[in-house]
N, CA, C and O atoms as a Tripos MOL2 file, in Angstrom:
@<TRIPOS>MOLECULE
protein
  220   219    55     0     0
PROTEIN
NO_CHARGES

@<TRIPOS>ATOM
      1 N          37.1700   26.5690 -175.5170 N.3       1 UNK1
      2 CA         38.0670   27.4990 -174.8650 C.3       1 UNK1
      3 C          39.4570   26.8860 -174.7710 C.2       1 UNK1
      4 O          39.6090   25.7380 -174.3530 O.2       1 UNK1
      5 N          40.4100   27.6100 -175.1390 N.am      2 UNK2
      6 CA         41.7380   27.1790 -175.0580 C.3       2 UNK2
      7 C          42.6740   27.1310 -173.7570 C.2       2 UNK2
      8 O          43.2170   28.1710 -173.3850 O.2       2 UNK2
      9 N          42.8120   26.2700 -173.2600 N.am      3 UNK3
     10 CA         44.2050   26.3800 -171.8090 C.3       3 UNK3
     11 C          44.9330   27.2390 -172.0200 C.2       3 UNK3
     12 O          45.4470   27.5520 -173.0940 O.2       3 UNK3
     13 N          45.0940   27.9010 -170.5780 N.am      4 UNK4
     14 CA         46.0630   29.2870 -170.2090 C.3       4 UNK4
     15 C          47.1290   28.9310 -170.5750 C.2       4 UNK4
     16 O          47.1630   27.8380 -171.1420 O.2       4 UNK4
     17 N          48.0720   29.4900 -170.4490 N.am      5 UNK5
     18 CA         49.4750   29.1560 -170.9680 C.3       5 UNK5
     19 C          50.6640   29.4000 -169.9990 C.2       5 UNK5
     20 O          51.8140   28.9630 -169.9670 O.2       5 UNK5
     21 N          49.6220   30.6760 -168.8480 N.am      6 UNK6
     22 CA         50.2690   31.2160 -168.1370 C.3       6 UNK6
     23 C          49.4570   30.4110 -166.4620 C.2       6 UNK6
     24 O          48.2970   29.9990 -166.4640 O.2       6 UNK6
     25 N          50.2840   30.3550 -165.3260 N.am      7 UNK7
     26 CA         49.6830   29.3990 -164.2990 C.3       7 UNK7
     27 C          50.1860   30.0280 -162.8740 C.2       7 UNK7
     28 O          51.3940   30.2600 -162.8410 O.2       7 UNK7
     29 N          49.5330   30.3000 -161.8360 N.am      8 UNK8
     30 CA         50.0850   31.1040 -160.8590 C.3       8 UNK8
     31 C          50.5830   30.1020 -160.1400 C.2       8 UNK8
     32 O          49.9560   29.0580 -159.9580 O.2       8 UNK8
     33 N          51.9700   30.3710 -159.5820 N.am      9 UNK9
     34 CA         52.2710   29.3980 -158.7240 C.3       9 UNK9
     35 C          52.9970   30.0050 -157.0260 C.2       9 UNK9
     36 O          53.4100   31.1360 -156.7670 O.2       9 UNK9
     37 N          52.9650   29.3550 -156.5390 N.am     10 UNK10
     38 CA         53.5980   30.0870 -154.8290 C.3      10 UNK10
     39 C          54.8530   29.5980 -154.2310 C.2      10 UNK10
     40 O          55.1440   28.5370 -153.6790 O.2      10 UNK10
     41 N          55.4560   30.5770 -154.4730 N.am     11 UNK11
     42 CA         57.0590   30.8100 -154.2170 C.3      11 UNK11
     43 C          57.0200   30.5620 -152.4620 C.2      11 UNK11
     44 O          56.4400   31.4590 -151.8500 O.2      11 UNK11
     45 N          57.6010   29.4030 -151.6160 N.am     12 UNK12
     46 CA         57.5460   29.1650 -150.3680 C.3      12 UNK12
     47 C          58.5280   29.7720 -150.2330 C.2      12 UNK12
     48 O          59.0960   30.3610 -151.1530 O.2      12 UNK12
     49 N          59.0220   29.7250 -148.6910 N.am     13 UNK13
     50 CA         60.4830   30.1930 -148.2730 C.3      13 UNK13
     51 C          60.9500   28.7360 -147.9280 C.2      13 UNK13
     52 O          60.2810   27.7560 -147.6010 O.2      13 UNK13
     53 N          62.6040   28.9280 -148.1400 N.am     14 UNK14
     54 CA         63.2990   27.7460 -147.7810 C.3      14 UNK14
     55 C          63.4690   27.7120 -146.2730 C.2      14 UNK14
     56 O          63.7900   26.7100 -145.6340 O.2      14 UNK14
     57 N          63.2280   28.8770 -145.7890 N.am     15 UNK15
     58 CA         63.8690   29.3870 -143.9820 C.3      15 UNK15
     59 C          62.5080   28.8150 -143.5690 C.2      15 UNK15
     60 O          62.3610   29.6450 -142.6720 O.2      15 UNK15
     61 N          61.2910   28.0110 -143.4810 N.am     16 UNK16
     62 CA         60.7420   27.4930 -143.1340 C.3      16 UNK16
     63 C          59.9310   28.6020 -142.0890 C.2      16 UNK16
     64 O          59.6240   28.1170 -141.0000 O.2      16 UNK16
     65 N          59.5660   30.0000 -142.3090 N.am     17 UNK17
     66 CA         58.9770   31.3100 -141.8280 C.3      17 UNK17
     67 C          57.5820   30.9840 -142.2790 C.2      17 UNK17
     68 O          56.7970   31.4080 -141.4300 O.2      17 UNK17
     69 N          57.1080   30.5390 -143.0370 N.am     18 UNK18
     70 CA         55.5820   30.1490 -143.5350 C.3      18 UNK18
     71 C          55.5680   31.5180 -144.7400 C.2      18 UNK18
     72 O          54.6450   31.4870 -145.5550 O.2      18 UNK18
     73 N          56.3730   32.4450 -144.8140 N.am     19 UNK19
     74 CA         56.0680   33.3660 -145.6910 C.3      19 UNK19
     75 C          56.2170   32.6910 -146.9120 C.2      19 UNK19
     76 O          57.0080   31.7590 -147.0560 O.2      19 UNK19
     77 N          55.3280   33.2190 -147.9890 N.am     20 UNK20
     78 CA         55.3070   33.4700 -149.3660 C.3      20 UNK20
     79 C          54.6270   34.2890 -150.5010 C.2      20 UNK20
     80 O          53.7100   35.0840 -150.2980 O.2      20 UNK20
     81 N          55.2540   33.9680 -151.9010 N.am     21 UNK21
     82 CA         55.0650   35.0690 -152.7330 C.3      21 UNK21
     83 C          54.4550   34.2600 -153.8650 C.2      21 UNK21
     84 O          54.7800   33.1520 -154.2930 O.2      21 UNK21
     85 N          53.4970   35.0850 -154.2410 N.am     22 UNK22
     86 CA         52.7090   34.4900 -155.4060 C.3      22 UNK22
     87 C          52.9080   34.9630 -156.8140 C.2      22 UNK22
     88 O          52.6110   36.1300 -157.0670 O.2      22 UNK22
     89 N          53.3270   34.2700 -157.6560 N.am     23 UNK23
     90 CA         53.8680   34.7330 -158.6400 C.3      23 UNK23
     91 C          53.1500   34.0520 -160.4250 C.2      23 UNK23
     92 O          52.6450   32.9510 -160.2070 O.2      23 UNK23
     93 N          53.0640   34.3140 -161.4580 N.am     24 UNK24
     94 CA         53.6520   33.7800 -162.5350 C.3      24 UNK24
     95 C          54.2570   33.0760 -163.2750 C.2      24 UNK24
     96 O          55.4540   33.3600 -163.2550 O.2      24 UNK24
     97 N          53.9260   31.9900 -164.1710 N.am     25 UNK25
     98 CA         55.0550   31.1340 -164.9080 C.3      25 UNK25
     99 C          54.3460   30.9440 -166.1510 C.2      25 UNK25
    100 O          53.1250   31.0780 -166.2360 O.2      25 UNK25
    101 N          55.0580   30.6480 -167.0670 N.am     26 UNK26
    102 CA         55.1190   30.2690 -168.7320 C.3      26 UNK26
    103 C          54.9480   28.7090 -168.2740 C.2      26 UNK26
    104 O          55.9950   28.3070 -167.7670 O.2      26 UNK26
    105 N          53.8920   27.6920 -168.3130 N.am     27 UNK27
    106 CA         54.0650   26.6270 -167.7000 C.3      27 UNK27
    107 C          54.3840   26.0760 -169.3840 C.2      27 UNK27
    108 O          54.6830   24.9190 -169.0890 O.2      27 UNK27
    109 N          54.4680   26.1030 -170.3300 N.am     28 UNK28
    110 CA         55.0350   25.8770 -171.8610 C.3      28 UNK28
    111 C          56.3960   26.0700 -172.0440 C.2      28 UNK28
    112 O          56.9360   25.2030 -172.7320 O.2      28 UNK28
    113 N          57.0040   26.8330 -171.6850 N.am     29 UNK29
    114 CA         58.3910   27.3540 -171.6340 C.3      29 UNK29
    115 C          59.5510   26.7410 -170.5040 C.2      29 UNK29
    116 O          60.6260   26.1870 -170.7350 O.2      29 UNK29
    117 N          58.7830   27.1220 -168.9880 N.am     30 UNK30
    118 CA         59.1610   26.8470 -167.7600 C.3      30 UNK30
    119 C          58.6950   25.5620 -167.3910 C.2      30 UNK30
    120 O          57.6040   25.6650 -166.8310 O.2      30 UNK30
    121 N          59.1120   24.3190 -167.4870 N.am     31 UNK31
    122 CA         58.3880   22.7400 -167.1540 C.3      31 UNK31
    123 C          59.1360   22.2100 -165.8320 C.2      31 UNK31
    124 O          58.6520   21.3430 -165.1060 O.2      31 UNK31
    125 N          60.2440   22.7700 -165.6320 N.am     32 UNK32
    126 CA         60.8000   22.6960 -164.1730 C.3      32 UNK32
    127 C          60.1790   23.5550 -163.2630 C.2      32 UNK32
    128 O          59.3190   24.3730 -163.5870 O.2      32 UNK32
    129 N          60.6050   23.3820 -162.1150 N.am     33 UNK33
    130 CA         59.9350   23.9790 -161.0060 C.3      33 UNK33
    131 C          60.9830   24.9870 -160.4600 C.2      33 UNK33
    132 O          62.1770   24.8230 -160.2120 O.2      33 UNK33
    133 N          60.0340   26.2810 -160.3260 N.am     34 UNK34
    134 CA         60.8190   27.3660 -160.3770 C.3      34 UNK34
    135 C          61.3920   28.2090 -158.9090 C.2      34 UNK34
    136 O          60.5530   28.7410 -158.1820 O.2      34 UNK34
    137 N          62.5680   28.2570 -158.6330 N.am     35 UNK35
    138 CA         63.2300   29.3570 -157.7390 C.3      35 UNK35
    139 C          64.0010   30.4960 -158.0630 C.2      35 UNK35
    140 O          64.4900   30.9570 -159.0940 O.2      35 UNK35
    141 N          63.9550   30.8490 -156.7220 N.am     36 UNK36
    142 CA         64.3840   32.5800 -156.8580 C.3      36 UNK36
    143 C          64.9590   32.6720 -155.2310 C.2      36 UNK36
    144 O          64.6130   32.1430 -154.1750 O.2      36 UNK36
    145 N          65.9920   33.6110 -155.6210 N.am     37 UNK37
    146 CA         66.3780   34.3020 -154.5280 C.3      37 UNK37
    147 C          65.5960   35.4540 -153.9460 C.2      37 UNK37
    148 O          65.6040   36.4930 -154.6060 O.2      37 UNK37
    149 N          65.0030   35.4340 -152.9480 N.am     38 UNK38
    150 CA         63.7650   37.2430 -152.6020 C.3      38 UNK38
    151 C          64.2170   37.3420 -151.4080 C.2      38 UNK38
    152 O          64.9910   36.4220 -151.1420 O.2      38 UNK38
    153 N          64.0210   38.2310 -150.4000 N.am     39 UNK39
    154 CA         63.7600   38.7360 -149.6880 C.3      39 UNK39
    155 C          62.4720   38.3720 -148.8090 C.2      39 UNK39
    156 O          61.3250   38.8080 -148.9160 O.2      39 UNK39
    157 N          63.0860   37.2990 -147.7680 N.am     40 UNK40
    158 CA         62.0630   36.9340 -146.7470 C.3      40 UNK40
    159 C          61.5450   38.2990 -145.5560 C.2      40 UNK40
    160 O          62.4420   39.1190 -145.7510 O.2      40 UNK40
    161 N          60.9950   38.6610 -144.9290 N.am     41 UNK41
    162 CA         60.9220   39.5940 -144.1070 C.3      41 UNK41
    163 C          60.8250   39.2820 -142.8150 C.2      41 UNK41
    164 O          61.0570   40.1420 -141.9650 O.2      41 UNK41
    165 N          60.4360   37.8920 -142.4450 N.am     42 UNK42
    166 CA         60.0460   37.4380 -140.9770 C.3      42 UNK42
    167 C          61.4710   37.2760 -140.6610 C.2      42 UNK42
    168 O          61.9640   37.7930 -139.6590 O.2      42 UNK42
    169 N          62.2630   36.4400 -141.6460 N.am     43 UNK43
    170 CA         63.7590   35.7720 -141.6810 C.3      43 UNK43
    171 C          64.7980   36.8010 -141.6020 C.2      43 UNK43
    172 O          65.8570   36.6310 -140.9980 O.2      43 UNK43
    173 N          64.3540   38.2600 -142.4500 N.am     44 UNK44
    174 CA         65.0800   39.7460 -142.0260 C.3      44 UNK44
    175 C          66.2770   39.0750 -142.9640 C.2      44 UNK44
    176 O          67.2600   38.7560 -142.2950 O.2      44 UNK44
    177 N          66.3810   38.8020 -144.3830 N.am     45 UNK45
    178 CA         67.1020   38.1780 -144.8920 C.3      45 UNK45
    179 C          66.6370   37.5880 -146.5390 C.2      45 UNK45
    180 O          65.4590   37.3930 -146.8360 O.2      45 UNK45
    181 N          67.7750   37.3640 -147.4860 N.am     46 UNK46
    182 CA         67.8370   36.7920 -148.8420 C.3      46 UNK46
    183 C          67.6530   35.8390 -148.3540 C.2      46 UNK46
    184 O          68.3260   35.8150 -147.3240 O.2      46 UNK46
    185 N          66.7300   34.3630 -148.5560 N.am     47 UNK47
    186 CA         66.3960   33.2070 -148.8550 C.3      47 UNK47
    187 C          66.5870   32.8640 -150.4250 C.2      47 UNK47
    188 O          67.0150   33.5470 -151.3550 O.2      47 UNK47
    189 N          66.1160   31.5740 -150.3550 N.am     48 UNK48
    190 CA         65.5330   30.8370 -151.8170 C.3      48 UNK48
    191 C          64.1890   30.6070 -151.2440 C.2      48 UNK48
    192 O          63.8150   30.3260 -150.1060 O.2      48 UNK48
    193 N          63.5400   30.8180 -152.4180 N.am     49 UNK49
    194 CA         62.1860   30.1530 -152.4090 C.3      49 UNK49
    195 C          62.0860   29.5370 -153.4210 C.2      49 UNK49
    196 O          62.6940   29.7800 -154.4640 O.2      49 UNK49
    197 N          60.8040   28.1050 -153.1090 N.am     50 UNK50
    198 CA         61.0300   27.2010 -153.8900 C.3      50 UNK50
    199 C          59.3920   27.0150 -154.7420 C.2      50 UNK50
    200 O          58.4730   27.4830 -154.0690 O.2      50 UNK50
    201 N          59.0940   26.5850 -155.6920 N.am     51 UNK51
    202 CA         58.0090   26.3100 -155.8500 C.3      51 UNK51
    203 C          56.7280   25.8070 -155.2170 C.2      51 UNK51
    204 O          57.0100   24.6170 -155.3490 O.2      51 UNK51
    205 N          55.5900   25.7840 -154.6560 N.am     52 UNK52
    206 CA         54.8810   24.8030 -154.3910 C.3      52 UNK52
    207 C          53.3280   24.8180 -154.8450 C.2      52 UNK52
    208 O          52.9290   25.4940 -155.7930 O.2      52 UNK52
    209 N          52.5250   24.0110 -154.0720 N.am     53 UNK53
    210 CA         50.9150   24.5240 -154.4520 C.3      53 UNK53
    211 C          50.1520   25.6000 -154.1500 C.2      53 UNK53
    212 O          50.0040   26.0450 -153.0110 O.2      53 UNK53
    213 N          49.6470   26.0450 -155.1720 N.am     54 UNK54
    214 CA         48.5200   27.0730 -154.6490 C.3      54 UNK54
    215 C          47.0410   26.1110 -154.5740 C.2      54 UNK54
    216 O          46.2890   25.6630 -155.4390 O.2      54 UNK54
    217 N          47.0740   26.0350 -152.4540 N.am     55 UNK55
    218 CA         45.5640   25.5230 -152.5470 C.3      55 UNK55
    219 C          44.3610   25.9690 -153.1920 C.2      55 UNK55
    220 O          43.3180   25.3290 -153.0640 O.2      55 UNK55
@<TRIPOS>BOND
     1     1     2 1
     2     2     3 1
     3     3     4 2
     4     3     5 am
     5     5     6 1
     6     6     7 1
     7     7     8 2
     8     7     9 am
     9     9    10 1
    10    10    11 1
    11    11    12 2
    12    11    13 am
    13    13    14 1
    14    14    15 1
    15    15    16 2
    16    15    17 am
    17    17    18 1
    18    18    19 1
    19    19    20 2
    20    19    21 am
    21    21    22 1
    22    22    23 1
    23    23    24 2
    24    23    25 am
    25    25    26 1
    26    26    27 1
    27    27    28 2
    28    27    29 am
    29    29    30 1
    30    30    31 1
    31    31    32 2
    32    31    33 am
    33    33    34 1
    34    34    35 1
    35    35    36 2
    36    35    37 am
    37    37    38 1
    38    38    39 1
    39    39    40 2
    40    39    41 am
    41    41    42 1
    42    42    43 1
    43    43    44 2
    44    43    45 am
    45    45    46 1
    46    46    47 1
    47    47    48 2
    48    47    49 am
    49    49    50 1
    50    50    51 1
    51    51    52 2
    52    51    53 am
    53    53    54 1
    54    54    55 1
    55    55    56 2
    56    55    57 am
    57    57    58 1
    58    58    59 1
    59    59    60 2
    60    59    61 am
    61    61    62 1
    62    62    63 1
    63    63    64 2
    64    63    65 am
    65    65    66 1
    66    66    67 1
    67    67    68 2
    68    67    69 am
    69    69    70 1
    70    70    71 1
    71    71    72 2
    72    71    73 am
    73    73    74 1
    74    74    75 1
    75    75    76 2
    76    75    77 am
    77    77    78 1
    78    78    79 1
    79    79    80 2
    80    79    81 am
    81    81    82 1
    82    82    83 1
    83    83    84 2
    84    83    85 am
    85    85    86 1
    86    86    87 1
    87    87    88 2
    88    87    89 am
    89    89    90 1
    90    90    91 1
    91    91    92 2
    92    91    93 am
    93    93    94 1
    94    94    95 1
    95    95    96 2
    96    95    97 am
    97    97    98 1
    98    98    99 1
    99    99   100 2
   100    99   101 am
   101   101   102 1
   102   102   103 1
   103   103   104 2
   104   103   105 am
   105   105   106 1
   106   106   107 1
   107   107   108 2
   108   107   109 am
   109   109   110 1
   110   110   111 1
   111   111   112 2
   112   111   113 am
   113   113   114 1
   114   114   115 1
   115   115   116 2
   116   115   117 am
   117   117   118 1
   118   118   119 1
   119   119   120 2
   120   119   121 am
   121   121   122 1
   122   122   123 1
   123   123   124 2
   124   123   125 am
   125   125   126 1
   126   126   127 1
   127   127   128 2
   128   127   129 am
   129   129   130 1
   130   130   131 1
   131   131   132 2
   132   131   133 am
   133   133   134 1
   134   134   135 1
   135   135   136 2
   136   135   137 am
   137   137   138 1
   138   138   139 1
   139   139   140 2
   140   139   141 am
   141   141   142 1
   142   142   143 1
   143   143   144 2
   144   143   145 am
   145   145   146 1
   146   146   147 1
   147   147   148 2
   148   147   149 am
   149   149   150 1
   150   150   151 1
   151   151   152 2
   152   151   153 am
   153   153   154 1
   154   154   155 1
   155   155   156 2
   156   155   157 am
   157   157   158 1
   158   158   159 1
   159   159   160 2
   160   159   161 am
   161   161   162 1
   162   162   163 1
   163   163   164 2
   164   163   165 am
   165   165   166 1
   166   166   167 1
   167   167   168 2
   168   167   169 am
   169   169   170 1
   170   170   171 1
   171   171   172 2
   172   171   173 am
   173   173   174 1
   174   174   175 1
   175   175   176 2
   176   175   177 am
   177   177   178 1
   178   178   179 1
   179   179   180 2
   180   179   181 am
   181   181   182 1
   182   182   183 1
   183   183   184 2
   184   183   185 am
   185   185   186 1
   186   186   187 1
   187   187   188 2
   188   187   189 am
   189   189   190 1
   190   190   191 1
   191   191   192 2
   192   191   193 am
   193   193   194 1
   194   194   195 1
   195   195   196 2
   196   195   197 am
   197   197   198 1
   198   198   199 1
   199   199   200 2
   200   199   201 am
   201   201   202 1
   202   202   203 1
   203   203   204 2
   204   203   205 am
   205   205   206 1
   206   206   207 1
   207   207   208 2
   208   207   209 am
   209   209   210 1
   210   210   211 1
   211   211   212 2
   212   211   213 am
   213   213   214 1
   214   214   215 1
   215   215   216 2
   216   215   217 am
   217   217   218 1
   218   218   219 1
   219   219   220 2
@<TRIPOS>SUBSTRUCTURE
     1 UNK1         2 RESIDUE 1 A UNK
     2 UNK2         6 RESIDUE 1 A UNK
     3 UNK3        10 RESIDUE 1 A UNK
     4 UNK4        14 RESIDUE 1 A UNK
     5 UNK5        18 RESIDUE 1 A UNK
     6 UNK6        22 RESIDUE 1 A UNK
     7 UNK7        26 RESIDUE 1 A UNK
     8 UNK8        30 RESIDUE 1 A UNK
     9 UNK9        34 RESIDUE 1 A UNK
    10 UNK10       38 RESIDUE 1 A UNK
    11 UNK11       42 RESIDUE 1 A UNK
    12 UNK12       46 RESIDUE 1 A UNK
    13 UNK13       50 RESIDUE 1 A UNK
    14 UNK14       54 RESIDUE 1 A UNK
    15 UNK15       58 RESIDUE 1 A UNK
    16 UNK16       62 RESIDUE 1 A UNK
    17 UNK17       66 RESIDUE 1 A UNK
    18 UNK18       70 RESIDUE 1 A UNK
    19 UNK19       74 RESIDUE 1 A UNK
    20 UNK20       78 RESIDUE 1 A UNK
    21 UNK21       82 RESIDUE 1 A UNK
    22 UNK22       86 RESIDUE 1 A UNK
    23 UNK23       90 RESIDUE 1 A UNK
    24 UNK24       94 RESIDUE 1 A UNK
    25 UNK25       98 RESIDUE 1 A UNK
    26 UNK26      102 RESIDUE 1 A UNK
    27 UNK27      106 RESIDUE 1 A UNK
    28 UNK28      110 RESIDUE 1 A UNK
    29 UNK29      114 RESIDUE 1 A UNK
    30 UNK30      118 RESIDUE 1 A UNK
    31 UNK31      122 RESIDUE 1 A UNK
    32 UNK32      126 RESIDUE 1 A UNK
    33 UNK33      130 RESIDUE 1 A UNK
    34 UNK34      134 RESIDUE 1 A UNK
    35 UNK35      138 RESIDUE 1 A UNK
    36 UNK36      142 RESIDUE 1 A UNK
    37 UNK37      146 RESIDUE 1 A UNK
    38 UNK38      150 RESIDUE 1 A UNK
    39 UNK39      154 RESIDUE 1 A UNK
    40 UNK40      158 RESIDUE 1 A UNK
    41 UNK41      162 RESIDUE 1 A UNK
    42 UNK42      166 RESIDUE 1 A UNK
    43 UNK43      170 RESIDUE 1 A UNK
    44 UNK44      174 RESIDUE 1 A UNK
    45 UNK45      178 RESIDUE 1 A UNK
    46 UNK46      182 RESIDUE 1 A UNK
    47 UNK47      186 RESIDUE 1 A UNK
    48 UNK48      190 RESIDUE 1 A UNK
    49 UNK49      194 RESIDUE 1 A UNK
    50 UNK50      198 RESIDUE 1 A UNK
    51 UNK51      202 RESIDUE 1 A UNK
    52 UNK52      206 RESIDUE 1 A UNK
    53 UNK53      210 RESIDUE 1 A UNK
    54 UNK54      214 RESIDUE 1 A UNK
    55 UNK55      218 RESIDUE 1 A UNK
């Protein structure tokens, strides 16, 4: 069987709210660790979120 290519990873918040978003990556393409600007909801506000583990 061949390794995924594709790897879910969990977008934290930087506002330290405990919220996050679970997302998608090209781990072949994408080898850095990935952020985004979203929409926190606890924070009522644009954050960054940053990469981390999915336990």
């Amino acid at each position: 069987m061949a390794k995924a290519v594709t790897i879910k990873v969990k977008l934290v918040s930087s506002a330290d709210t405990g919220f996050y978003y679970v997302t998608k990556k090209n781990s072949r393409t994408m080898t850095e660790k990935l952020s985004k600007k979203k929409y926190d909801p606890i924070a009522k506000k644009h954050v960054e979120f940053r990469e981390g583990k999915i336990k």
